[in-house]
C-alpha positions in Angstrom: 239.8 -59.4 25.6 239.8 -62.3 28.1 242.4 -65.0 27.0 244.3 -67.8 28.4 247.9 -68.1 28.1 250.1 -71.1 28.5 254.1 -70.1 28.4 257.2 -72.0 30.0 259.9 -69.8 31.7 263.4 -71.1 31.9 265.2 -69.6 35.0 268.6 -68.1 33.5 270.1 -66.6 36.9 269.7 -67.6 40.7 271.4 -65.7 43.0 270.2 -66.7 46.9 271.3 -65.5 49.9 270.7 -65.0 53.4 269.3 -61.7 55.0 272.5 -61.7 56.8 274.3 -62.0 53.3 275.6 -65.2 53.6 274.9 -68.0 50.5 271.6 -69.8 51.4 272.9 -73.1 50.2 275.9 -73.1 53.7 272.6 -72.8 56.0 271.0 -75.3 57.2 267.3 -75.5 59.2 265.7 -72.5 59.3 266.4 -69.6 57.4 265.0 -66.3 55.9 266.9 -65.6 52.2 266.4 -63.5 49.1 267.2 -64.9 45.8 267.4 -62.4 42.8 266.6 -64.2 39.6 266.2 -63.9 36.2 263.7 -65.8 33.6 263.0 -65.6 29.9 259.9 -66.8 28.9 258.3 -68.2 25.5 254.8 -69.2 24.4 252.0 -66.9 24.0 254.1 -65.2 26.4 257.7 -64.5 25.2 260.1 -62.1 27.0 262.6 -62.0 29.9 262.3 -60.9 33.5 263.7 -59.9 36.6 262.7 -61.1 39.4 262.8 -60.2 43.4 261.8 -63.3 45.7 261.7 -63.2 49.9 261.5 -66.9 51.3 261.6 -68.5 54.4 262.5 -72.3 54.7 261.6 -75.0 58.1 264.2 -76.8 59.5 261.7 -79.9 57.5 262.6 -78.6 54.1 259.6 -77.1 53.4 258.9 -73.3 52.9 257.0 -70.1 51.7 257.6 -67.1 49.4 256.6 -64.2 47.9 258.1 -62.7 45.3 257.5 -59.4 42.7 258.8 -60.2 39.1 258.6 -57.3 36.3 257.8 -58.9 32.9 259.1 -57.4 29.4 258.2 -58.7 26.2 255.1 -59.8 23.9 251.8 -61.2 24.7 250.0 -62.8 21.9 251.3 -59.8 20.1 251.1 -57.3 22.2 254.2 -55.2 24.0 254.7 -53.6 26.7 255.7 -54.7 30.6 254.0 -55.8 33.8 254.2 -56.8 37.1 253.4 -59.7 38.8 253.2 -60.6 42.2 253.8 -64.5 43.8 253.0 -66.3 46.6 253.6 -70.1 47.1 255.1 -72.7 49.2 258.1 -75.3 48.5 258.4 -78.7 49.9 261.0 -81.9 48.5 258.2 -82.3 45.9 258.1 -79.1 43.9 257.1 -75.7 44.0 253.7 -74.3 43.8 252.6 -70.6 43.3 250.0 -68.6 41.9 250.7 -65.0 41.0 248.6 -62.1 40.0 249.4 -59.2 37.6 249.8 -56.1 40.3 247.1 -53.2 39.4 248.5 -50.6 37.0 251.6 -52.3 36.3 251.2 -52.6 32.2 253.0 -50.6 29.7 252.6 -50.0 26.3 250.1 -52.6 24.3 249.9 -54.0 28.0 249.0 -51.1 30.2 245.1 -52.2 30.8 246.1 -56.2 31.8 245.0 -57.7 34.5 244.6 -61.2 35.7 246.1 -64.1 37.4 248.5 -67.3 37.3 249.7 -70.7 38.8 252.6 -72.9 38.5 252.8 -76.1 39.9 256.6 -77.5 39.3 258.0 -80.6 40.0 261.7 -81.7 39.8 264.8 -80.0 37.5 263.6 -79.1 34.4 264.9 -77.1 31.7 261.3 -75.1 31.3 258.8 -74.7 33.7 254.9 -74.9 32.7 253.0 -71.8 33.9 249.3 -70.7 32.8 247.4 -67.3 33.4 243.7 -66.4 33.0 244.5 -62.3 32.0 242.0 -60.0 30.5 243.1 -56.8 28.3 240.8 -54.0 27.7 240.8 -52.6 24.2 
């Protein structure tokens, strides 16, 4: 079954920090942090994740990331869990990413997905847009 989904996530925890352990909001210019965080989502997606993200911002405020974020929840019915893996880049204008559900990551009514996403996120919001393209075999 190929189907798209449209969800919002809202982030509920944001926890940044250097590699070095100090809080990535005291350093300026360049820097390499991790931020754990945590998101529920709602939509045809509904469910709550954790999520692991590596960055790396420019002295110009601009910067990449990847990031691995298990899923729990429902999709358009289904349970289970997955993984899915990001890459984007940040700038004073928003955020934008695509992500991709990791191979073999689905549990339970979702252990055969597969697909892939994008965000595109501009400004403070109190839900972010995302969309996937995801297939599930029967």
């Amino acid at each position: 079954m190929k189907t798209n989904v449209k969800s919002t996530f809202t982030t509920k925890h944001w926890n940044e920090k250097t590699w070095d352990g100090k809080p990535a909001n005291e350093v300026e210019g360049n820097k390499l942090p991790r931020a754990e965080v945590l998101n529920t989502y709602d939509g045809d997606l509904k469910g709550q994740s954790e999520l692991q993200y590596l960055m790396t911002y420019h002295g110009d405020g601009t910067g990449h990331f990847i990031g691995l974020e298990r899923v729990e929840g429902s999709l358009k019915g289904r349970s289970g869990s997955f993984v899915i893996h990001h890459t984007g880049t940040f700038d004073d204008h928003g955020v934008k990413g695509t992500v991709t559900v990791v191979p073999g990551s689905g549990t339970g009514d979702l252990s055969t997905l597969r697909g892939e996403g994008s965000y595109d996120l501009a400004g403070q919001q109190e839900a972010y847009p995302i969309s996937f393209d995801l297939e599930i075999e029967d």
